[in-house]
C-alpha positions as CSV (number, residue, x, y, z in Angstrom):
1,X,-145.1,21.6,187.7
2,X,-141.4,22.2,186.5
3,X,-138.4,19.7,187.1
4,X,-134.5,21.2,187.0
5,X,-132.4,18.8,185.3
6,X,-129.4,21.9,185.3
7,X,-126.4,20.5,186.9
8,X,-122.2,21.5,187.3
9,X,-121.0,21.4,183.8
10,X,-123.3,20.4,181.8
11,X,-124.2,21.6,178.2
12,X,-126.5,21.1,175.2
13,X,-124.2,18.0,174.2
14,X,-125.2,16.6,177.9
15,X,-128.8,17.6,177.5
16,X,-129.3,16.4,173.7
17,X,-127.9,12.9,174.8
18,X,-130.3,12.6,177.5
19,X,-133.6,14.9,176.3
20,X,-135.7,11.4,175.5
21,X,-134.8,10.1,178.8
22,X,-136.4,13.3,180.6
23,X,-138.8,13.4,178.1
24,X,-140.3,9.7,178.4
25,X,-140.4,10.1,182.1
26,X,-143.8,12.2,182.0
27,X,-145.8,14.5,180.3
28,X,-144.1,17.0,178.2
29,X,-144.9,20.3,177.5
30,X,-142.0,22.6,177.1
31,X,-138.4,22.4,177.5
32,X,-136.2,25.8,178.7
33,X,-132.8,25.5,177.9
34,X,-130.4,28.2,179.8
35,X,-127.3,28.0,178.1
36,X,-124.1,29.1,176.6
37,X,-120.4,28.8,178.7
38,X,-120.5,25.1,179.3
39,X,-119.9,25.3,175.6
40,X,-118.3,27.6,173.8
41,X,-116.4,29.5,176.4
42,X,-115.0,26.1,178.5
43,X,-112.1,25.1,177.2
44,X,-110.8,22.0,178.7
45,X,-108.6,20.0,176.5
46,X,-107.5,19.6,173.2
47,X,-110.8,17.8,172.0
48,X,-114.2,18.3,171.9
49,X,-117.1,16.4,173.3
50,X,-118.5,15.2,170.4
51,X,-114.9,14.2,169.5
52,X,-114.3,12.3,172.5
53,X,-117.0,10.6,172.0
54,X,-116.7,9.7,168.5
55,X,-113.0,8.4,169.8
56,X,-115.0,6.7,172.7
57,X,-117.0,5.0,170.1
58,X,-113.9,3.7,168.1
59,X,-112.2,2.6,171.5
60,X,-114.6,0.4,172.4
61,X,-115.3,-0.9,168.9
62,X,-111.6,-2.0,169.3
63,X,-111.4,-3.4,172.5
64,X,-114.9,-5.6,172.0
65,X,-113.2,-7.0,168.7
66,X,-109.9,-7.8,170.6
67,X,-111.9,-9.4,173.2
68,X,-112.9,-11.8,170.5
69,X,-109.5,-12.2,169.0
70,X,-108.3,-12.6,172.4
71,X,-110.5,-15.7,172.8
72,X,-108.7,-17.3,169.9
73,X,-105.2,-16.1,170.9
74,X,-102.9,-14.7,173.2
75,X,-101.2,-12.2,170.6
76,X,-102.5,-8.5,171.6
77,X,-100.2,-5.8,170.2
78,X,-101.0,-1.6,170.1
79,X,-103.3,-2.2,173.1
80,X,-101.6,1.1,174.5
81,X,-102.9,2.7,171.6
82,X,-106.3,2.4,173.0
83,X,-105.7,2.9,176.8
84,X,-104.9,6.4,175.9
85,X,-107.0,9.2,177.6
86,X,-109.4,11.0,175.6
87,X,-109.2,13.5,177.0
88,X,-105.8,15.2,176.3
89,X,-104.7,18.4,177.7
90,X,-101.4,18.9,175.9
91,X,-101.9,21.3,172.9
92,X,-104.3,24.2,171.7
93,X,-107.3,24.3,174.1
94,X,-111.0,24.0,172.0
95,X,-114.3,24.9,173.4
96,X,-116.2,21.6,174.7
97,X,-118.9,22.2,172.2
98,X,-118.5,24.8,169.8
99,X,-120.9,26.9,167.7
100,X,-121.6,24.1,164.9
101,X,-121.9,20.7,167.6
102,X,-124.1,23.0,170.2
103,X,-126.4,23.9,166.9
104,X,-126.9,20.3,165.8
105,X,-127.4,19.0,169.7
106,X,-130.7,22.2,169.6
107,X,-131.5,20.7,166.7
108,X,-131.7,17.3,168.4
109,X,-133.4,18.6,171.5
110,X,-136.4,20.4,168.8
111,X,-136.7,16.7,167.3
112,X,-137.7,15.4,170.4
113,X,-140.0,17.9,171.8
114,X,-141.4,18.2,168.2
115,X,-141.9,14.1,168.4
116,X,-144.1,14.6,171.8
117,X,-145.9,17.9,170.7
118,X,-143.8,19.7,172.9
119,X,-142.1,23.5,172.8
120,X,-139.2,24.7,173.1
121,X,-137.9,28.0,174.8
122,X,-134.0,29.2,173.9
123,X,-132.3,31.4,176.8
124,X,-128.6,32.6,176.5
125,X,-126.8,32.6,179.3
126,X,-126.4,36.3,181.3
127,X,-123.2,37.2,181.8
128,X,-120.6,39.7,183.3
129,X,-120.0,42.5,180.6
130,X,-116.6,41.3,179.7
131,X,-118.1,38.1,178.1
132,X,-121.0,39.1,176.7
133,X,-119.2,39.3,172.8
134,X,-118.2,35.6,173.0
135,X,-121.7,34.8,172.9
136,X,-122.6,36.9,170.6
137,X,-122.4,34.1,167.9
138,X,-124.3,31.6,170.3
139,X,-126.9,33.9,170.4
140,X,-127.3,34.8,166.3
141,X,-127.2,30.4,166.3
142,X,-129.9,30.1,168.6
143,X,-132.7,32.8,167.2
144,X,-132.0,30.8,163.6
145,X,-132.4,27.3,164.9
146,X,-135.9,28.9,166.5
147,X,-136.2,30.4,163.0
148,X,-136.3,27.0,161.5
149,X,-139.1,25.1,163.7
150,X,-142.6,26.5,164.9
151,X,-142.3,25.0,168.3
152,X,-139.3,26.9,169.3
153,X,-138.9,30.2,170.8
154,X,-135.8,32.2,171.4
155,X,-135.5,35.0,174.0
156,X,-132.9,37.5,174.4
157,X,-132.8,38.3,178.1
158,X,-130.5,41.1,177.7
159,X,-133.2,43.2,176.3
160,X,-135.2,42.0,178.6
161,X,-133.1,42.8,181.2
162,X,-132.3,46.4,180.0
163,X,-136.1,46.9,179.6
164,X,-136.5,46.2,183.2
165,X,-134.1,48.9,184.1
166,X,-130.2,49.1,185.6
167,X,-128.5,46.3,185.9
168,X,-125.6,45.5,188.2
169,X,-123.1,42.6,187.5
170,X,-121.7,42.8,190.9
171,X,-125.1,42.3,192.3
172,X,-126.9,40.5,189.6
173,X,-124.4,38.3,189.1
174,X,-122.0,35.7,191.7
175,X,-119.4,35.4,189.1
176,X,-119.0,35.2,185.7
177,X,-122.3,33.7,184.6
178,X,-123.9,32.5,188.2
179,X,-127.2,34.9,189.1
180,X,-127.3,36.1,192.7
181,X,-130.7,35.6,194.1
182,X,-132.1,39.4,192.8
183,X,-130.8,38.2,189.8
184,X,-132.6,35.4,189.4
185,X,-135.7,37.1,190.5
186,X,-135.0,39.4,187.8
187,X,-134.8,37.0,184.9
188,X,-137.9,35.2,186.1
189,X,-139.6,38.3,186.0
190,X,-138.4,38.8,182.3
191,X,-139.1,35.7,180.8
192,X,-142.8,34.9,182.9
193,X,-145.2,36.2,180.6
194,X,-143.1,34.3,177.6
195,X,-143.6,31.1,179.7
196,X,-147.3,31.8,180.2
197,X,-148.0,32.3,176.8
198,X,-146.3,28.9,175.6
199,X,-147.9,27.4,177.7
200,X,-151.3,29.0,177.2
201,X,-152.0,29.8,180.6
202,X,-153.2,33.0,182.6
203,X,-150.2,34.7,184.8
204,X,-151.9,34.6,188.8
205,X,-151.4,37.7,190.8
206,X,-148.2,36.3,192.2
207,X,-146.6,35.6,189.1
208,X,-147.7,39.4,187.8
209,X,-146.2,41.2,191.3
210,X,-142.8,39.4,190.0
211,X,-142.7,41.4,186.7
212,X,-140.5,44.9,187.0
213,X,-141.9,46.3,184.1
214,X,-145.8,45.7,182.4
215,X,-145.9,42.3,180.5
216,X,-147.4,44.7,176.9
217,X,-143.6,46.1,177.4
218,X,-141.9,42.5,176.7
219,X,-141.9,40.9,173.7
220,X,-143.1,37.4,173.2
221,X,-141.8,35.3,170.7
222,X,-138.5,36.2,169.1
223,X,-137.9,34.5,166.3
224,X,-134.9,36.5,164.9
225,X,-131.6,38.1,165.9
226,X,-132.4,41.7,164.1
227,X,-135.9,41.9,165.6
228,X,-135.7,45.1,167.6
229,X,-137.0,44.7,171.6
């Protein structure tokens, strides 16, 4: 049984601030994250998440202690200082969570599956050729955060995907990083047998007629960047 908790613009700094909520509502026994462009290639504003949060934080730090002051007195002054938006778009654009923020919120999200004997599986997001290098770093970060805990496993689907054969952005792909329904079909073909073996489980007939190429032709676990596929 598998629940989707993937939404419109969300990222690993969404999904590390809400893992023990999905975690605590049942049984946990791996967590697939599917990753990449919500973070480091969506540039908003002028600030990142965690930085607008941290500013958040502050904000209402401030207000809750003028609150109190304004119990006592009718003497506010500055308060447009804190009424201004967070989330400024006048200046030098900045991914929403870069390389270093998106590696401490996988760090966060192995903490909690590690907490409820849980495992992790890493996925990079597919997309078009022309944006493939600007993940490249994502991709190094996420096969050495898997490096660094047992319970994690990182997958690079483009092997994968090359293993399988051809592969057509136009048709793989609805834009930029959306899969089409064959490729959808493809990537669940690629990463099946890595699912069944984390979870220790025997792939059924259906699951096997899904796989293009044999499941001896696709590596497992990859625990590291330089590991050839």
């Amino acid at each position: 049984r598998s629940e989707n908790f993937g939404d419109g613009g969300r990222d690993t700094f969404t999904v590390s601030r809400s893992i023990v909520d999905i975690a605590d509502r049942d049984e946990l026994d791996l967590i697939v994250v599917y990753t990449g462009v919500n973070d480091v290639m969506t540039m908003s504003g002028t600030k990142t998440r965690a930085q607008r949060e941290a500013e958040e934080a502050d904000r209402d730090a401030a207000m809750s202690g003028l609150a109190g002051i304004g119990a006592r007195s009718r003497l506010l002054t500055g308060l447009s200082l804190l009424v201004r938006p967070l989330h400024a778009t006048d200046g030098p654009r900045v991914p929403e969570v870069p390389l270093a923020d998106a590696e401490l919120n996988f760090e966060t999200i192995a903490r909690v599956a590690a907490e409820r004997s849980a495992k992790v599986l890493l996925l990079t997001e597919v997309v078009r050729k022309e944006g493939t290098a600007q993940l490249e770093q994502y991709r190094t970060m996420q096969a050495q955060v898997a490096e660094r805990h047992d319970h994690v496993t990182y997958l690079d689907l483009r092997h994968l995907l090359r293993a399988q054969g051809h592969w057509d952005d136009q048709e793989m792909l609805v834009d930029q990083n959306h899969l089409s329904r064959p490729g959808s079909a493809r990537v669940a073909a690629a990463i099946a047998p890595t699912l069944a073996a984390l979870l220790d489980v025997e792939m059924t007939d259906a699951d096997a007629s899904l796989a293009a190429i044999p499941a001896e032709r696709i590596s497992t676990v990859r625990r590291s960047a330089a590991d050839p596929l």
